[in-house]
Every structure is written in structure tokens, then in C-alpha cells.
N, C-alpha and C positions, 0 to 999 in steps of 0.2 A: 248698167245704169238705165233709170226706167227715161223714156223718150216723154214724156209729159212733165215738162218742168215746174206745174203746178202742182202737180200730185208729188213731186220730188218735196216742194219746198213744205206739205202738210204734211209729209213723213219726216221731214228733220222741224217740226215746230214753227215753222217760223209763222209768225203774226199777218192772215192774210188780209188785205184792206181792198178795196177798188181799185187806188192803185198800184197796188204791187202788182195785181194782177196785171193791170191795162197793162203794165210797164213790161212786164217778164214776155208778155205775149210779143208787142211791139221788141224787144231786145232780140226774142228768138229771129222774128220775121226777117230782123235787119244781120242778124250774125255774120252773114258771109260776106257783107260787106265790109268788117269791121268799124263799125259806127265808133262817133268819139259823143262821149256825154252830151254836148250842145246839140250831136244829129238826133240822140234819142229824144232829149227834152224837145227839141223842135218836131218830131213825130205825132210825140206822146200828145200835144197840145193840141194838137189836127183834133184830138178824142176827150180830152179834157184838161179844156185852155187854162185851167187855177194848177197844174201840176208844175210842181217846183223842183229849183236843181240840185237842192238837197235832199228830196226826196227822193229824186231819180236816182243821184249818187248812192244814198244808203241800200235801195234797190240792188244796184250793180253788186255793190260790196257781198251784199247779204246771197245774192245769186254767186258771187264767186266764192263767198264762205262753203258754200252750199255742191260745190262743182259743177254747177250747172254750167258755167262761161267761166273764161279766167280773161288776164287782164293783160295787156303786154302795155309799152310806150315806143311809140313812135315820135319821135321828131320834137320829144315834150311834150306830146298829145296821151294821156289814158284810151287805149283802145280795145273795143270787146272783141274776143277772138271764142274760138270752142275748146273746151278743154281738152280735148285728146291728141297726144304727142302730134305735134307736125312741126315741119318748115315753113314761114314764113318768110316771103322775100317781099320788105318795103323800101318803096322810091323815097327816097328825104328830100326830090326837090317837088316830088308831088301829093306824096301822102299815100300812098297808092298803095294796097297790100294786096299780096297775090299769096293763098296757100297754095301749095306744093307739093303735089301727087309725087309719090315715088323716092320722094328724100330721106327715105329708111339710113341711107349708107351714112347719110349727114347727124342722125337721131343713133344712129348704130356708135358711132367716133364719139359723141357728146357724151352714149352712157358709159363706153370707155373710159376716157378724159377724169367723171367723176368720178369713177369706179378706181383708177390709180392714185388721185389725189386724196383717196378716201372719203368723199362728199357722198354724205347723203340728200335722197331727196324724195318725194311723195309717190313721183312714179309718172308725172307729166310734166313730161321736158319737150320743153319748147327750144328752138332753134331759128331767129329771126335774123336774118341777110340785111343789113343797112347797105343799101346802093345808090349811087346819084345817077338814076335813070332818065 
């Protein structure tokens, strides 16, 4: 996967504007915190105050169509995470999401699991721990 998620999204077509761009830039900077849509929109506004949360949203989408970020939920929150396999362990009393170096053994059992039940899937399985931390 190329590391420039602009030049990703002008390889798969997609329609660049101002702000997709500002958006995609600001989405990546904040990725490892898994930001939720109102932290990006409140970001994005720091750079240009008219951006909206439906444009931010289509943004996301179009970035996750795209595999550039995917998506997970926490707590009933939309959260941006990176798309290549990992663990995820979130606090539900805080919001708090921590990836997780080394949770192959956890990512190893989950492709099992599908793998018996006959489930297919794309090939980024995600693994997210709900804890009340």
C-alpha cells in the first residue's frame, strides 16, 4: 500500500476538492489517536471554519472505501483506526483506545475462528477488547 494517501485516493478516482484534501491530511495526523468525527470536524475548522459534518463524514467513508483508515465503534461512537490487522483494547468508561503491539496470538485465533465457521473476509481483521478501565 503506497504511504501517501493522496496519491492513493488519485489512483482509485476519487474527486479531489480542498477539502478532501485538508480532511485526509488532518485524518492521517490524528489516526493514532483514533479520533471520532466531531474531533476531526473540530480540527479541520482550526483550517477551514465553513467545513462541514457531512462532508467530513463522506471524507471518512470515501477514505475507508479506499483502505486507507477503516472504521471500528466504540462506546456508539464511529472511530478512525489504520487499517492493517491489529488489536485494539478500548476503555468504555473512558473512550480511550490503545493499539496493541504483539497481539498476533489474538489476530492468529480470530483467523482460525473464521476459518472453521467458514467466514470469509477481506483480509483486515480487526480484534477490539471492550474493558471498563
Amino acid at each position: 500500500m503506497e504511504h501517501d494517501p493522496i496519491a492513493q485516493l488519485v489512483r482509485v478516482s476519487a474527486r479531489l476538492t480542498p477539502q478532501r484534501i485538508v480532511l485526509t491530511r488532518i485524518i492521517m495526523e490524528m489516526i493514532d489517536r483514533h479520533p471520532t468525527l466531531n474531533e476531526v470536524v473540530e480540527e479541520a475548522r482550526k483550517v477551514m471554519p465553513g467545513i462541514g459534518v457531512s462532508t467530513t463524514y463522506n471524507t471518512i467513508k470515501m477514505l475507508e472505501e479506499a483502505g486507507i483508515i477503516s472504521i471500528i465503534e466504540v462506546d456508539g461512537k464511529m472511530r478512525i483506526d489504520r487499517p492493517h490487522p491489529h488489536v485494539n483494547i478500548a476503555c468504555t468508561r473512558t473512550g480511550r483506545i490503545i493499539d496493541v503491539d504483539g497481539g498476533h496470538r489474538l489476530l492468529e485465533e480470530a483467523e482460525r475462528l473464521l476459518k472453521k465457521h467458514s467466514l470469509n473476509h477481506d483480509g483486515r481483521i480487526k480484534v477490539t477488547l471492550h474493558v471498563d478501565c
